[in-house]
mmCIF file of the N, C-alpha and C atoms, coordinates in Angstrom:
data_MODEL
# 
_entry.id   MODEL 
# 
loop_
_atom_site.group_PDB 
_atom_site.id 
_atom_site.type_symbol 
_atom_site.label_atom_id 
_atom_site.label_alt_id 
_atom_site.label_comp_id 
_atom_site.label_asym_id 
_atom_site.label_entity_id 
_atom_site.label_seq_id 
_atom_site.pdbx_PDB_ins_code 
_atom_site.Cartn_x 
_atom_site.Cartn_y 
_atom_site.Cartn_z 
_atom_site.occupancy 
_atom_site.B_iso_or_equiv 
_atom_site.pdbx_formal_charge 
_atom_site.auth_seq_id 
_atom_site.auth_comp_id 
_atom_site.auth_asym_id 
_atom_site.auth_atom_id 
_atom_site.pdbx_PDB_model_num 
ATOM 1   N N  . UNK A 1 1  ? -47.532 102.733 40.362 1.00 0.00 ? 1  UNK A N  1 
ATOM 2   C CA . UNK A 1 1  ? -46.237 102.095 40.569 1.00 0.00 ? 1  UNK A CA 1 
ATOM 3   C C  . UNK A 1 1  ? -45.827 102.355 42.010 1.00 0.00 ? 1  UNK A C  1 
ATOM 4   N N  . UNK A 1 2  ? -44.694 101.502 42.330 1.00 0.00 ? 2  UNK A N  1 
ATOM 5   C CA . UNK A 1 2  ? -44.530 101.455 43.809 1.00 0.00 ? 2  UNK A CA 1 
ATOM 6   C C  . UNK A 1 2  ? -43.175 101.526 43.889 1.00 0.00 ? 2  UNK A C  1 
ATOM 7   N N  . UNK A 1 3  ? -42.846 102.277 45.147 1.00 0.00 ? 3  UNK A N  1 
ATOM 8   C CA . UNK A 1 3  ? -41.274 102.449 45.456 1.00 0.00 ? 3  UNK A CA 1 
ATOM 9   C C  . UNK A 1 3  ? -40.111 101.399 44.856 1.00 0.00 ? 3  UNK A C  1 
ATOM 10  N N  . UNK A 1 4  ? -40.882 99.900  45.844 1.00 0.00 ? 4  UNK A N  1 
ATOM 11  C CA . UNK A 1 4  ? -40.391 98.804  46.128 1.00 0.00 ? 4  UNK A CA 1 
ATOM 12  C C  . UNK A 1 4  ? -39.830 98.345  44.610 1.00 0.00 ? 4  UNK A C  1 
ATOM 13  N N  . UNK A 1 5  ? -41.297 98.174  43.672 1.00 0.00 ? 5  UNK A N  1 
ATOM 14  C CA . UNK A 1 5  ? -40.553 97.537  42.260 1.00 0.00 ? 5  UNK A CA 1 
ATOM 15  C C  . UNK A 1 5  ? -39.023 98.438  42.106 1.00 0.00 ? 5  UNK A C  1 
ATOM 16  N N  . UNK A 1 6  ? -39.667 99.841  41.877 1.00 0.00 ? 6  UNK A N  1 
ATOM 17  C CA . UNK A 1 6  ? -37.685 100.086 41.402 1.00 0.00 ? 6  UNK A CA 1 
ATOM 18  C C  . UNK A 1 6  ? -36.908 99.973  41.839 1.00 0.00 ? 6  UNK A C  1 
ATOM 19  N N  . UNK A 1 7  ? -37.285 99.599  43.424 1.00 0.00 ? 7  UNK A N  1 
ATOM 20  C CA . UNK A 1 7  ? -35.463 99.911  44.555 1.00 0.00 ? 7  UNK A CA 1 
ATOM 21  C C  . UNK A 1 7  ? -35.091 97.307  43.568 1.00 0.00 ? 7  UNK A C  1 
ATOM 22  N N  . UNK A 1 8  ? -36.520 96.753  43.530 1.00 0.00 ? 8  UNK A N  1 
ATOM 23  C CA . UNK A 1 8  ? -35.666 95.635  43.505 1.00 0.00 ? 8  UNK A CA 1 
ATOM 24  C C  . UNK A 1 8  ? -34.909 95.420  42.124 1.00 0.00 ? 8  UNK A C  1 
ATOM 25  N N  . UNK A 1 9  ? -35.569 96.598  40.957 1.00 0.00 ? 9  UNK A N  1 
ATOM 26  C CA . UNK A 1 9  ? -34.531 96.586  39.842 1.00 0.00 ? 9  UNK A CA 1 
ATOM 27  C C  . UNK A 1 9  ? -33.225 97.058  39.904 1.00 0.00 ? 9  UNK A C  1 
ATOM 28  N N  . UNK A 1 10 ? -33.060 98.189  40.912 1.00 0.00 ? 10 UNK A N  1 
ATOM 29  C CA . UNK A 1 10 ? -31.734 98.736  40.922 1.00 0.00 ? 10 UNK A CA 1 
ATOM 30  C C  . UNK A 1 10 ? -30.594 97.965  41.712 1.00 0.00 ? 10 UNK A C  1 
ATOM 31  N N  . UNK A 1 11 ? -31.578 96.861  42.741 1.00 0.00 ? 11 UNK A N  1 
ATOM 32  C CA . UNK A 1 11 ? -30.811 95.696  43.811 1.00 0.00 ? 11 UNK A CA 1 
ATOM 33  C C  . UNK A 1 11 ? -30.177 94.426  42.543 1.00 0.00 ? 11 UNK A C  1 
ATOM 34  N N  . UNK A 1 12 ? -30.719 94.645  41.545 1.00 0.00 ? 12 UNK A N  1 
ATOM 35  C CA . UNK A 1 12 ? -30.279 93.362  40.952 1.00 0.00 ? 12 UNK A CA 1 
ATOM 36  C C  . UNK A 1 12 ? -29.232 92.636  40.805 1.00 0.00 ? 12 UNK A C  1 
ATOM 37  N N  . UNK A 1 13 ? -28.614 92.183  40.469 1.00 0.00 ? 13 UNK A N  1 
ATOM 38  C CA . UNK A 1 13 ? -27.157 91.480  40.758 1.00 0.00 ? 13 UNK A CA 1 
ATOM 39  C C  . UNK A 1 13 ? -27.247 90.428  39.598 1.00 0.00 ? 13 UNK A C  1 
ATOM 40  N N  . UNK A 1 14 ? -26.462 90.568  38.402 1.00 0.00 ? 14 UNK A N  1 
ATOM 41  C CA . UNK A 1 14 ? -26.005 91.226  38.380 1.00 0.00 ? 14 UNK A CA 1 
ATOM 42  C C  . UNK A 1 14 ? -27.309 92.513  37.991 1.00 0.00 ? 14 UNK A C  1 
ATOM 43  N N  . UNK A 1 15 ? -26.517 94.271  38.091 1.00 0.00 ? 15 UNK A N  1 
ATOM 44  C CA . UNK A 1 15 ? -27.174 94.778  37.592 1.00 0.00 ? 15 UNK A CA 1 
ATOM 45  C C  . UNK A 1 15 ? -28.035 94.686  36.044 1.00 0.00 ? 15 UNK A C  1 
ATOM 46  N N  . UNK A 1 16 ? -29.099 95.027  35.737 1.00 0.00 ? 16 UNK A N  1 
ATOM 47  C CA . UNK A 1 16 ? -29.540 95.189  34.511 1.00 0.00 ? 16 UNK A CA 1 
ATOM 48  C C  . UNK A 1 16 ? -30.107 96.579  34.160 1.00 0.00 ? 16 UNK A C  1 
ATOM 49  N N  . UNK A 1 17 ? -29.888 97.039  33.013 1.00 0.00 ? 17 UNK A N  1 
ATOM 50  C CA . UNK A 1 17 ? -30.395 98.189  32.527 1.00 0.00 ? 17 UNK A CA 1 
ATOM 51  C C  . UNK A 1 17 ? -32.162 97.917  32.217 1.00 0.00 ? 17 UNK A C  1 
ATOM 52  N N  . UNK A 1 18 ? -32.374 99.381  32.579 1.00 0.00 ? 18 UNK A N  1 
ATOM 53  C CA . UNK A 1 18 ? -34.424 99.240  32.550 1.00 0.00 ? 18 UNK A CA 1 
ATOM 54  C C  . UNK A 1 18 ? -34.985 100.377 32.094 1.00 0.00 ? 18 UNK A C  1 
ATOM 55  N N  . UNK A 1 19 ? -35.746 100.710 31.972 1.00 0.00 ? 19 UNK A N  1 
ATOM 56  C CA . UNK A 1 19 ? -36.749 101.652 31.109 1.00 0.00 ? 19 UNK A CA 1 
ATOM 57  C C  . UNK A 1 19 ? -38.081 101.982 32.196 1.00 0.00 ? 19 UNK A C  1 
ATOM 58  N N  . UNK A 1 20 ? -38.027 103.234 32.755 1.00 0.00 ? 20 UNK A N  1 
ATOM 59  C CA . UNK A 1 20 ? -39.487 103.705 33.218 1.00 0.00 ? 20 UNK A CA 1 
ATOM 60  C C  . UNK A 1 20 ? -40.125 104.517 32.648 1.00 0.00 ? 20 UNK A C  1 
ATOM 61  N N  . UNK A 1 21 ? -41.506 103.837 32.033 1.00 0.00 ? 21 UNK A N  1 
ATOM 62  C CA . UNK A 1 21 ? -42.427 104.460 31.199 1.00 0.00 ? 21 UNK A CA 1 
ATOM 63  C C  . UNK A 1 21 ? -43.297 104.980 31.618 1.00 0.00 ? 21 UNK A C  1 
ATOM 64  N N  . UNK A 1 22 ? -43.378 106.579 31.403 1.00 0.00 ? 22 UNK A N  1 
ATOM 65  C CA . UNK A 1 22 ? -44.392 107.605 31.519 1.00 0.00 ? 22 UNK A CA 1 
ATOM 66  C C  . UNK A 1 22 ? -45.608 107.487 31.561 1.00 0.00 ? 22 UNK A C  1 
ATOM 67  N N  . UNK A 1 23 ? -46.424 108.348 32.143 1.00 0.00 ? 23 UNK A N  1 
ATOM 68  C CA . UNK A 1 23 ? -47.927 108.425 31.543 1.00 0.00 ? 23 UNK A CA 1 
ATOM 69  C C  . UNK A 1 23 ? -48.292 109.498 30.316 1.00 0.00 ? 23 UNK A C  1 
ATOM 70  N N  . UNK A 1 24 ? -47.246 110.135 29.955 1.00 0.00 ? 24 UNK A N  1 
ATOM 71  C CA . UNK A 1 24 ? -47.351 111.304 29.187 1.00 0.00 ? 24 UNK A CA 1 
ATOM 72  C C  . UNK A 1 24 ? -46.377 110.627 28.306 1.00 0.00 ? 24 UNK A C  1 
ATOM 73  N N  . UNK A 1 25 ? -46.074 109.372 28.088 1.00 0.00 ? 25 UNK A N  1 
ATOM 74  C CA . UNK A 1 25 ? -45.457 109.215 26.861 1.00 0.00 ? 25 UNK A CA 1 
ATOM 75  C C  . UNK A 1 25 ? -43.916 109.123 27.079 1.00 0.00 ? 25 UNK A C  1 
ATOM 76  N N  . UNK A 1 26 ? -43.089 109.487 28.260 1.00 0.00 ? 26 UNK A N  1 
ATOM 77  C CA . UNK A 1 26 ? -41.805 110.145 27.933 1.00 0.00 ? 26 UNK A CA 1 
ATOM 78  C C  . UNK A 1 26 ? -40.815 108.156 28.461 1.00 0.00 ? 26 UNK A C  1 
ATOM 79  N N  . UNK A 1 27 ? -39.752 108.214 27.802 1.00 0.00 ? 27 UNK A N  1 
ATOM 80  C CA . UNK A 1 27 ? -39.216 107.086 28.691 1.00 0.00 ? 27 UNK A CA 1 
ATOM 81  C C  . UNK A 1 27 ? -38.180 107.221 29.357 1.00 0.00 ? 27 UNK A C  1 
ATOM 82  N N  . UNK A 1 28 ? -37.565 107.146 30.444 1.00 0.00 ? 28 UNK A N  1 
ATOM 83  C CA . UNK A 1 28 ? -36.319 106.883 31.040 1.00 0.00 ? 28 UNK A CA 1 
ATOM 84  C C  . UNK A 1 28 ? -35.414 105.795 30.949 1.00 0.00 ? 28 UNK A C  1 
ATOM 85  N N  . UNK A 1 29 ? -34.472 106.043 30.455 1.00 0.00 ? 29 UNK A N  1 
ATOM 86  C CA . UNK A 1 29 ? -33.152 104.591 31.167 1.00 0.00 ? 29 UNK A CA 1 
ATOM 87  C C  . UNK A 1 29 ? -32.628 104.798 32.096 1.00 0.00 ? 29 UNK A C  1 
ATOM 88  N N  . UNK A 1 30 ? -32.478 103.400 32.763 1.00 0.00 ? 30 UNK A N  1 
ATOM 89  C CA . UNK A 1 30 ? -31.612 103.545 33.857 1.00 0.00 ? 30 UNK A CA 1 
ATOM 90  C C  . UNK A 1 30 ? -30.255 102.502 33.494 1.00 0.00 ? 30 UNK A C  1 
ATOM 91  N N  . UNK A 1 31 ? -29.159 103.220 32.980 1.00 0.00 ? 31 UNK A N  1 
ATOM 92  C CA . UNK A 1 31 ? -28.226 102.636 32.715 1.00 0.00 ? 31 UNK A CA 1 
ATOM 93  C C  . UNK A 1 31 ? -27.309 102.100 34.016 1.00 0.00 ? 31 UNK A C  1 
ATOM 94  N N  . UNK A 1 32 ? -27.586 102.741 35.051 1.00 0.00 ? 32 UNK A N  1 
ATOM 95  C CA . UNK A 1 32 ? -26.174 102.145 36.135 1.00 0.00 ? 32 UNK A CA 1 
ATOM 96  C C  . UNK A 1 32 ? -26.982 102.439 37.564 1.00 0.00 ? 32 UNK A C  1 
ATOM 97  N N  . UNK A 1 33 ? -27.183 101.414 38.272 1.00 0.00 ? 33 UNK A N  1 
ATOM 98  C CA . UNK A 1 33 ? -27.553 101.736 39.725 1.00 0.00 ? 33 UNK A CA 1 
ATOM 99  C C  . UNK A 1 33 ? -27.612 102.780 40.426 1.00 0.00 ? 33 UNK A C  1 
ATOM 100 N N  . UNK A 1 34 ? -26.514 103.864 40.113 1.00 0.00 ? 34 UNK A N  1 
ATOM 101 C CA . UNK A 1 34 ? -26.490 105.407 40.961 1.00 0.00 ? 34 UNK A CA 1 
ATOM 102 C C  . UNK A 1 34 ? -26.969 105.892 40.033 1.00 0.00 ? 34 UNK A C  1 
ATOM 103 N N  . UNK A 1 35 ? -28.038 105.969 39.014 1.00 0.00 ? 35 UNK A N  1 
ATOM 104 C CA . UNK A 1 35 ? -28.296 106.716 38.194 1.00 0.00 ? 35 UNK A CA 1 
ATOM 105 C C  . UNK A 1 35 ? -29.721 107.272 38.514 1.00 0.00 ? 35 UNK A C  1 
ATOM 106 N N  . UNK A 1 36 ? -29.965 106.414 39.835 1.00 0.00 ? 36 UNK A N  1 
ATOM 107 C CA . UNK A 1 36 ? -31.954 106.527 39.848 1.00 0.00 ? 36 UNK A CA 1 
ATOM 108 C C  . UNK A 1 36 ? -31.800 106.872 41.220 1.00 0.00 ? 36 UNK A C  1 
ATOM 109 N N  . UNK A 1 37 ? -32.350 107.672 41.873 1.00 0.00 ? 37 UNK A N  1 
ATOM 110 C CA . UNK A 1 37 ? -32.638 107.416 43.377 1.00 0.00 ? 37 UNK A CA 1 
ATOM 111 C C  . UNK A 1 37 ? -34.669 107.574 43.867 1.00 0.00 ? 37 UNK A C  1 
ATOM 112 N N  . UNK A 1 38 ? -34.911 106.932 44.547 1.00 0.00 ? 38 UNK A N  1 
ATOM 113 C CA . UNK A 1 38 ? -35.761 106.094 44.928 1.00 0.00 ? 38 UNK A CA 1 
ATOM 114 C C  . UNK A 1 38 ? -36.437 106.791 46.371 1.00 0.00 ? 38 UNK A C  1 
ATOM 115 N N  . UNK A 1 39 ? -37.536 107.951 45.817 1.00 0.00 ? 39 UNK A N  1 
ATOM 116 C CA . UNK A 1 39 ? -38.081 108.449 47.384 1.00 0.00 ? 39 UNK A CA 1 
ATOM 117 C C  . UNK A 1 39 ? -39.422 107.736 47.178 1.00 0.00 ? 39 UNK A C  1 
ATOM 118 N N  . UNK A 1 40 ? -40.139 108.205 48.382 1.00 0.00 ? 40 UNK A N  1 
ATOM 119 C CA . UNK A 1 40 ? -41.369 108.229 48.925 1.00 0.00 ? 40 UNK A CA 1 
ATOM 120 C C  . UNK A 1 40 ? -42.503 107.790 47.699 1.00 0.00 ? 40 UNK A C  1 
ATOM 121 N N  . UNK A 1 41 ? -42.493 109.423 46.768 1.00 0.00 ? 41 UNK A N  1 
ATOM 122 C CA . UNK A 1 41 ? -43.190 109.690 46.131 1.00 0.00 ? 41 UNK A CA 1 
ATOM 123 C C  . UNK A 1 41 ? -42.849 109.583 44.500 1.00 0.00 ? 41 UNK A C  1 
ATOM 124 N N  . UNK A 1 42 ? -41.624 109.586 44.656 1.00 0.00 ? 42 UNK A N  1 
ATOM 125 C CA . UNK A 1 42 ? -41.101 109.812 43.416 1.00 0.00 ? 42 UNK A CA 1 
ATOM 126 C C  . UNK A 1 42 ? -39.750 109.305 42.966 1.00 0.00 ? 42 UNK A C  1 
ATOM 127 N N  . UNK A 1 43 ? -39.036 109.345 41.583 1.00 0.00 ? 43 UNK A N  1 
ATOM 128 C CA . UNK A 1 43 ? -38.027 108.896 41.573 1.00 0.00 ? 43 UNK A CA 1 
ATOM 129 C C  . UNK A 1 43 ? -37.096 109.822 40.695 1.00 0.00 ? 43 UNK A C  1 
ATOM 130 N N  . UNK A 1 44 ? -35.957 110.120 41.292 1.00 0.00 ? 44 UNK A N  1 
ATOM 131 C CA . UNK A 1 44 ? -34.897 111.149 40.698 1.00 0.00 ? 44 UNK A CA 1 
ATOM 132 C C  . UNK A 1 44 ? -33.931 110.293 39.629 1.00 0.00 ? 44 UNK A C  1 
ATOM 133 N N  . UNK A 1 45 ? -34.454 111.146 38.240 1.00 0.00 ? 45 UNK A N  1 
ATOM 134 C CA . UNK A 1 45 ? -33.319 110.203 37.019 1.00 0.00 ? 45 UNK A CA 1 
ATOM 135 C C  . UNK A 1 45 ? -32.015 110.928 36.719 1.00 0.00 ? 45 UNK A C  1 
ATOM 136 N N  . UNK A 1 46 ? -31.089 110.473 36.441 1.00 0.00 ? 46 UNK A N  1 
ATOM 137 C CA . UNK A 1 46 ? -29.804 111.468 36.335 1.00 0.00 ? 46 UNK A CA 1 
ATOM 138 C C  . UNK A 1 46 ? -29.170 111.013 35.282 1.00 0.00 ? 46 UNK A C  1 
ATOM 139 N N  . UNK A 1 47 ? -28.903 111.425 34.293 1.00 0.00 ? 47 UNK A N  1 
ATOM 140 C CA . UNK A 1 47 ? -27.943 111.581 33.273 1.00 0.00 ? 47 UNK A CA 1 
ATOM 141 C C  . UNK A 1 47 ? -27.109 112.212 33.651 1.00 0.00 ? 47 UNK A C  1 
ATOM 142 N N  . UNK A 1 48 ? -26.232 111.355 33.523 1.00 0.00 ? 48 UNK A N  1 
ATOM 143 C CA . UNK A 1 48 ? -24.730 111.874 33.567 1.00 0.00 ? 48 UNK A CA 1 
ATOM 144 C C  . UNK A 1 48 ? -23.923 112.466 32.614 1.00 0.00 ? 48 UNK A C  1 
ATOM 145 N N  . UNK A 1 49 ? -24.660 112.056 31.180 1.00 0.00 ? 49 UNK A N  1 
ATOM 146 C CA . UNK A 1 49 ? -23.953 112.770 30.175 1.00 0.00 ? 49 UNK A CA 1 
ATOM 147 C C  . UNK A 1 49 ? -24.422 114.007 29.911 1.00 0.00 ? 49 UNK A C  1 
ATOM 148 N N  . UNK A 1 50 ? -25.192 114.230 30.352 1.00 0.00 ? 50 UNK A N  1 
ATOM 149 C CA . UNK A 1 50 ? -25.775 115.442 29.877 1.00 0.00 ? 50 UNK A CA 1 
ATOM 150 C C  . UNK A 1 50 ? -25.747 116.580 31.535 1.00 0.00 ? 50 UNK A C  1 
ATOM 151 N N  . UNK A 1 51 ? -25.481 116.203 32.543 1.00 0.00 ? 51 UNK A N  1 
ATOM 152 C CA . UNK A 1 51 ? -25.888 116.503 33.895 1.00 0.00 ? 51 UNK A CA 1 
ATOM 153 C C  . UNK A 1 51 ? -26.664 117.060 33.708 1.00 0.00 ? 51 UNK A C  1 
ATOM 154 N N  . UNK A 1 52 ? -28.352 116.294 33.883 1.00 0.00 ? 52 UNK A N  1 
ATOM 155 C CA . UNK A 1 52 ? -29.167 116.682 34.495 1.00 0.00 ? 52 UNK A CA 1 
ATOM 156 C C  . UNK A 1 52 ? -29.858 115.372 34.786 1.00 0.00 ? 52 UNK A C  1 
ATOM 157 N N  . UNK A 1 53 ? -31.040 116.062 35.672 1.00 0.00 ? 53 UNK A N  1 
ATOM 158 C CA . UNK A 1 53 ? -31.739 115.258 36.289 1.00 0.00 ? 53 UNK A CA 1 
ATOM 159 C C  . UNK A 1 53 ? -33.314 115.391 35.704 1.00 0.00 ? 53 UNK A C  1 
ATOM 160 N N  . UNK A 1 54 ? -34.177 114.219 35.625 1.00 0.00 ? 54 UNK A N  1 
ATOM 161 C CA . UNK A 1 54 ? -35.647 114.376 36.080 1.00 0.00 ? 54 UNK A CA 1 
ATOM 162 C C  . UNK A 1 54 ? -35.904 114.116 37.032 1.00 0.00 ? 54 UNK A C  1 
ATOM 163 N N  . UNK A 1 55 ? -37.447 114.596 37.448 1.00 0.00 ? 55 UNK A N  1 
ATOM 164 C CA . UNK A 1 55 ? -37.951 113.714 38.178 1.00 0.00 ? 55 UNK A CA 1 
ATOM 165 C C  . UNK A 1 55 ? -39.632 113.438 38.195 1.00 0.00 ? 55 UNK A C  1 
ATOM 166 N N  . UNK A 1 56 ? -39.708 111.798 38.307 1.00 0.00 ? 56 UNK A N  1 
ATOM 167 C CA . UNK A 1 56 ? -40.722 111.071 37.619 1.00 0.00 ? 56 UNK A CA 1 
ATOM 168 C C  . UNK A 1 56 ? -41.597 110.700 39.016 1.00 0.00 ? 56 UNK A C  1 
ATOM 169 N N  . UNK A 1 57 ? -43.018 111.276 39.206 1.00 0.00 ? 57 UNK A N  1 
ATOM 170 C CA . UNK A 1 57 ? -43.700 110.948 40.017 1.00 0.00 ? 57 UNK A CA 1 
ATOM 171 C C  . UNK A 1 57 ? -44.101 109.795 39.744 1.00 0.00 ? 57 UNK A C  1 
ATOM 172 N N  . UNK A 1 58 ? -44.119 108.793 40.781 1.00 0.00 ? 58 UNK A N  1 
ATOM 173 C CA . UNK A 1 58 ? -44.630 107.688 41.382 1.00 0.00 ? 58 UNK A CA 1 
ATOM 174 C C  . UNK A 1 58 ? -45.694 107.378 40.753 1.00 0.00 ? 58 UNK A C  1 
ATOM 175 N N  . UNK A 1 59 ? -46.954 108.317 40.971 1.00 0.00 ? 59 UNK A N  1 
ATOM 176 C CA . UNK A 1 59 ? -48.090 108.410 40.547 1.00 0.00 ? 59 UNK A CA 1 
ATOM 177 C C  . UNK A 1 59 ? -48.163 107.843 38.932 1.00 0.00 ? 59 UNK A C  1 
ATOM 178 N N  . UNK A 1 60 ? -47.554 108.601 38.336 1.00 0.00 ? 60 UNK A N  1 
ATOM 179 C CA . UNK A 1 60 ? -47.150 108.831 36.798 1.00 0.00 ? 60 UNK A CA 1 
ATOM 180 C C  . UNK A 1 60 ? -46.475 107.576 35.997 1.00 0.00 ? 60 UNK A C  1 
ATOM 181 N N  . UNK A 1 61 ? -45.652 107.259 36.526 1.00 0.00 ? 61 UNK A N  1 
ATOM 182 C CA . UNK A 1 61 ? -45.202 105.368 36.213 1.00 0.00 ? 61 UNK A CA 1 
ATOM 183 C C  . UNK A 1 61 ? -45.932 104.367 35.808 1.00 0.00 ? 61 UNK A C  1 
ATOM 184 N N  . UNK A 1 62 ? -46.483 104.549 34.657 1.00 0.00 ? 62 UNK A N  1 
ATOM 185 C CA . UNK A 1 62 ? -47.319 103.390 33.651 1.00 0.00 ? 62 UNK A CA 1 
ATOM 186 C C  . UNK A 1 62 ? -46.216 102.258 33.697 1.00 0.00 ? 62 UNK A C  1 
ATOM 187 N N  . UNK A 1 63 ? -45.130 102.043 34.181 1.00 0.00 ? 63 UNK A N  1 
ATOM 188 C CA . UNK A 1 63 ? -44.479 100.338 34.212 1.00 0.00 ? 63 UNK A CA 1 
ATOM 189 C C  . UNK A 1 63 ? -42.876 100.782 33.842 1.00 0.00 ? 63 UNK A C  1 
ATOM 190 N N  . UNK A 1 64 ? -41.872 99.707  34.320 1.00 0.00 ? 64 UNK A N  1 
ATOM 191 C CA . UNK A 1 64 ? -40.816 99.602  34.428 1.00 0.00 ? 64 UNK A CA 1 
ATOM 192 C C  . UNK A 1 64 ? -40.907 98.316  33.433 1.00 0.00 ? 64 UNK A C  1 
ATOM 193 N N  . UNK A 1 65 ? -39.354 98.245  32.770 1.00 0.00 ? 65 UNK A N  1 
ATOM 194 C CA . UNK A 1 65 ? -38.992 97.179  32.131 1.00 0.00 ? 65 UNK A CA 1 
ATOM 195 C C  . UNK A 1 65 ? -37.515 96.599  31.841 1.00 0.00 ? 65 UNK A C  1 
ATOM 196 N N  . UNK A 1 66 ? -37.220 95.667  31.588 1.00 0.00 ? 66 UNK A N  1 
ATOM 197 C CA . UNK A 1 66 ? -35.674 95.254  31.599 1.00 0.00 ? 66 UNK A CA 1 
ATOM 198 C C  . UNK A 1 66 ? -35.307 96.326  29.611 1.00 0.00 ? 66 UNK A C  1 
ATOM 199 N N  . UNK A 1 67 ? -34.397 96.806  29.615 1.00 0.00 ? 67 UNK A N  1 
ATOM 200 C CA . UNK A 1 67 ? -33.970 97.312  28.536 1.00 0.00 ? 67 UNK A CA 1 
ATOM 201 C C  . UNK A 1 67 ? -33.422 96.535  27.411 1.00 0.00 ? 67 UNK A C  1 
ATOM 202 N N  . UNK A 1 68 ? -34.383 96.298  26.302 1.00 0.00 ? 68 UNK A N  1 
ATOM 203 C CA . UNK A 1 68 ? -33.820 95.238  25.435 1.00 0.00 ? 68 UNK A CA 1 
ATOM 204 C C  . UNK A 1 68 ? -32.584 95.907  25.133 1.00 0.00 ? 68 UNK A C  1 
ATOM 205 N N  . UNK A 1 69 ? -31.712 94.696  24.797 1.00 0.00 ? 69 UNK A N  1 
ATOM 206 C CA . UNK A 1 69 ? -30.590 95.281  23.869 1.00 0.00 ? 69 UNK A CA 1 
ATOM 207 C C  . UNK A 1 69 ? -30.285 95.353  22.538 1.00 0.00 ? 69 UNK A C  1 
ATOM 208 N N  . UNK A 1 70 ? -29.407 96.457  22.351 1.00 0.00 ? 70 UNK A N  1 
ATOM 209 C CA . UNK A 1 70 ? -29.933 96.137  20.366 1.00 0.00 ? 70 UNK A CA 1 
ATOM 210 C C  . UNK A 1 70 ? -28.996 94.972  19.459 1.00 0.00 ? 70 UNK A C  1 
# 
């Protein structure tokens, strides 16, 4: 996976909620634009409800997706 795909999901307009899927299985949401930030190598996830953070190597990113809704 590549920087670029997530910075153009988080550019979206309107925003949409998305899902980055692990290589170890685990998934992320990204419910709100400041929720993800977007380095080099990697990408910092933040829950806000819970305050904390992951963080999901680049490397590791088997695919991003739009978040169905239920």
């Amino acid at each position: 996976m590549n920087a670029e795909t997530i910075k153009d999901y988080l550019r979206r307009e309107p925003f949409e909620p998305f899902v980055i899927r692990m290589s170890n299985g685990e998934v992320h949401e990204i419910r709100h634009p400041e929720c993800a930030f977007v380095m080099k190598t990697r990408v910092i996830v933040y829950y806000p409800d819970d305050d904390r953070s992951v963080t999901c190597a680049l490397i590791h990113i088997n695919s991003v997706e739009a978040l169905q809704a239920n």
